[in-house]
N, C-alpha and C positions, 0 to 999 in steps of 0.2 A: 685687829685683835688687841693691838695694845688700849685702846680704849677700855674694853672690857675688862681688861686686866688691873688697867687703873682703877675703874670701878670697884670690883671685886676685892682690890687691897683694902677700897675706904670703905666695905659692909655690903657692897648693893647683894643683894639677894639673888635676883635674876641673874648677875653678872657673875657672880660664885658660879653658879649651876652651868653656866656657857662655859668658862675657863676650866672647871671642872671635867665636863663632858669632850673640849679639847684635847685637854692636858690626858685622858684616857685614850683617846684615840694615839695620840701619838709617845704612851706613855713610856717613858725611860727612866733607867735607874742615873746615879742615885735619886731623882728630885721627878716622881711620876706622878707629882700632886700641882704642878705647873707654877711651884714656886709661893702656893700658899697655907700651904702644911695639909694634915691629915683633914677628912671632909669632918665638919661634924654633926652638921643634921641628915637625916634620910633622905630630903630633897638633895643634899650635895652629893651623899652618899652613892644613890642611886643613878646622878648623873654620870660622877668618875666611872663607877663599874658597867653602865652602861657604855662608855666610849671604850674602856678594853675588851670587852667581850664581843663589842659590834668592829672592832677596829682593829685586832690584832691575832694570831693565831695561840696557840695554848703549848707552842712547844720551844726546847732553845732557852734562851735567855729569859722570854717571853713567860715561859710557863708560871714563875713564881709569882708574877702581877696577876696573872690568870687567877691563877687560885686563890691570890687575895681578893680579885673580884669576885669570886661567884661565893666567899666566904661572906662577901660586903652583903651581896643579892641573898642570901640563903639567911641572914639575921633581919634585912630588911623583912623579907616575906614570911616569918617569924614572928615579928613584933607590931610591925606597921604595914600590911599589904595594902597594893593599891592594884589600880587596874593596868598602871602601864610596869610595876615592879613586878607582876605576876605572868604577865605579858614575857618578858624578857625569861620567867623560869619556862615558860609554854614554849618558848621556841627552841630552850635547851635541854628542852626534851624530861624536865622533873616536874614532880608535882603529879596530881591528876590528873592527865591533859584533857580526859573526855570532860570533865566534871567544869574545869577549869576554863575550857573554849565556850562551852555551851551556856553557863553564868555570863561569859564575855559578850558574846552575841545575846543574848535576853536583853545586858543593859543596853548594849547597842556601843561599839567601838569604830573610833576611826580607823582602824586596822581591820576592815571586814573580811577582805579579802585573804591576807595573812591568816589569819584565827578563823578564818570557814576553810580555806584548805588544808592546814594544820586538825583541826577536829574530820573533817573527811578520811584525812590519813590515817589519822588513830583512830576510829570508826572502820576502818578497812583491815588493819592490822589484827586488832584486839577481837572485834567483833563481828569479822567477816559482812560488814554492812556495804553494799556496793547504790548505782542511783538507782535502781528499782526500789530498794526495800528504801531509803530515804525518798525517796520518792511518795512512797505510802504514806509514809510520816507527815512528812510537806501537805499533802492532799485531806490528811486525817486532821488536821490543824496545828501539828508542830510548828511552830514560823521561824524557831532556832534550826531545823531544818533545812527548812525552807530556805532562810535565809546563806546556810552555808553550799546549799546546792547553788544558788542563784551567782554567790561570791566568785566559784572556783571552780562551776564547768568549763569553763575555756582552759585552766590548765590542768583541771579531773578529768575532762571528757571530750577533750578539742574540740569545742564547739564554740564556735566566735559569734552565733545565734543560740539563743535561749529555744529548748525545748519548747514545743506549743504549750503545752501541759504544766509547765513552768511557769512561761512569761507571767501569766495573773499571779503568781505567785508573789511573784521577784517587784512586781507592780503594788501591790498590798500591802509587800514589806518595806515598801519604800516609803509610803503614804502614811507609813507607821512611827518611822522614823532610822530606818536602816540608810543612810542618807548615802554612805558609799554606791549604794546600786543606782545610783544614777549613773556613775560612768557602764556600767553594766547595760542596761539599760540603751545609754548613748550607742552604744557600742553593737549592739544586739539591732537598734532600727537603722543603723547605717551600713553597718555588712547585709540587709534586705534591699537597700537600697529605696528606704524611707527618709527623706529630709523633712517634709511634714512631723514624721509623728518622732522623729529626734530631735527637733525642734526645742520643746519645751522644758527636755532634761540638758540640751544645752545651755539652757538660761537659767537652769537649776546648778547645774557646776560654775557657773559666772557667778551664780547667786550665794553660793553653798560654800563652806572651806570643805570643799571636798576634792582628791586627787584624779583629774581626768584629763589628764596632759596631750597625751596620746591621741586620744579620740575628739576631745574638743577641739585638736586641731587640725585633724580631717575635717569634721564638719564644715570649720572654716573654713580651710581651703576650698571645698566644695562647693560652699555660698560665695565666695569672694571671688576664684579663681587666683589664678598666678600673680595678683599686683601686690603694687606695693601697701595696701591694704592689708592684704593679706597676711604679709611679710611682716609688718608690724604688729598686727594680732597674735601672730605666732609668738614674736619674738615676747611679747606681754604675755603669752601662756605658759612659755617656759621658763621665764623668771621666777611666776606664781608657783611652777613646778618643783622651783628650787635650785634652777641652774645662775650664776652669777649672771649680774645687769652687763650689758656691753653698751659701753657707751658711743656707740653708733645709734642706738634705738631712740625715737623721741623721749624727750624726757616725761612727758604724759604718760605712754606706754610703758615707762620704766616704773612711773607712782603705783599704774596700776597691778600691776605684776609685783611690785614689791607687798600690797595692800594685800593681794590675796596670798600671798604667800605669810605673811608675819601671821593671817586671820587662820590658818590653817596651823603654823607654828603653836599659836595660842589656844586654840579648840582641843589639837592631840595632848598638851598638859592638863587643858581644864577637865577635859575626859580620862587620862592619865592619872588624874591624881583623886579619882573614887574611892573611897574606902572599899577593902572588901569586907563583907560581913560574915564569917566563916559558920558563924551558929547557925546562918538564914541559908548560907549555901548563893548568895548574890552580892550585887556591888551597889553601894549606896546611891540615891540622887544626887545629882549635880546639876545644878541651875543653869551653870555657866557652859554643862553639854550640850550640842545642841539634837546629838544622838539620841535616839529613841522619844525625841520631838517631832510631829508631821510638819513637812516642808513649805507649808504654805503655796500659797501660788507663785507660778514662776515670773 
């Protein structure tokens, strides 16, 4: 951390927004800006208030950061909305949330899963909409539907397999560039006890900065068994997943775990930082998403 911090004192950009998003999580009076004063662009902005609102409770001492965060997020979303500042007003419950998730999923985020069972909920609440009548939708050609039924039946509907009636669904939208649903996907052909046909979404999550920790590494145990093969794959999965390198693992399997993990770090801001376009009701293109692009072959 003191790297960063050196960084961040001599202008680095990147390095502000890391110290930033620290300094929030563990933020304290009097100096809750981590020793480099008030944020002053959106990107900083939006990092500080994201580490207090993700990182601390709203009551106590605590409260009056609070509320200068959600004051930070409420002028962000105001002036300069993006996909992932809007994201953070979605989960705290303001804003439009049906209007708001379903623009989300159209662009195609790397939070599918979040924002398809977030819109489910508010779709249950609001509009008494349960999986039949989204269901209809899905089948009638919604794919924002589609899409959040495919996300969030396992914790909407405890189902750890995809509906029959589903799967083409969740298959279409993946092909589409919903790129989260491959661990869905993964996950759905190996509770059938398919290693064939999970196969190819396994080398899509190797392939993809996409989050399938979990599952990718049943697969591999599955194919590897108990060695130390195995052992080492795993330990390369959950680095990528975000948990720290131990340096017990080879150092190859440490490169590549740290690879997919920075490639995933780097995809959630490039997709994060969409514009929204509020006249169109959507989020602009971005190049550098690789969401709502088809996955190519695996």
């Amino acid at each position: 951390m003191a790297w960063w911090h050196k960084a961040a004192l001599a202008g680095n950009a990147r390095a502000r927004q890391v110290v930033y998003l620290r300094a929030g999580q563990a933020a304290r009076m009097p100096d809750p800006y981590g020793g480099l004063g008030e944020p002053r662009t959106p990107d900083e902005r939006l990092a500080w208030a994201m580490g207090v609102i993700g990182g601390m409770g709203a009551l106590g001492d605590a409260a009056p950061l609070h509320e200068r965060a959600l004051a930070m997020l409420r002028q962000i979303n105001e002036s300069t909305p993006t996909q992932m500042s809007l994201q953070m007003a979605l989960v705290q419950g303001r804003g439009d949330g049906i209007a708001l998730a379903r623009a989300m999923l159209a662009a195609g985020t790397p939070q599918e899963r979040i924002v398809g069972e977030l819109l489910r909920r508010q779709l249950l609440v609001r509009e008494r909409q349960r999986f039949p009548e989204l269901m209809a939708q899905a089948q009638g050609g919604d794919e924002v539907a589609a899409v959040a039924l495919c996300a969030s039946t396992d914790v909407m509907d405890g189902n750890t397999e995809l509906p029959p009636a589903l799967l083409p669904l969740c298959v279409a939208a993946f092909q589409r560039g919903h790129l989260g649903l491959a661990d869905v996907l993964l996950r759905h052909h190996l509770a059938r006890g398919e290693p064939e046909a999970a196969a190819p979404y396994a080398r899509w999550c190797d392939k993809l900065p996409v989050a399938c920790t979990e599952w990718l590494s049943v697969y591999e145990r599955q194919r590897l068994g108990n060695t130390a093969a195995w052992r080492e794959r795993e330990a390369e999965i959950a680095i990528g997943g975000g948990l720290p390198p131990d340096e017990r693992v080879p150092l190859a399997a440490r490169r590549r775990g740290l690879a997919l993990k920075l490639a995933r770090i780097e995809t959630q801001q490039a997709c994060g930082r969409r514009p929204y376009l509020p006249e169109r009701g959507r989020f602009a293109d971005a190049p550098d998403c690789p969401w709502g692009k088809p996955p190519g072959t695996p």
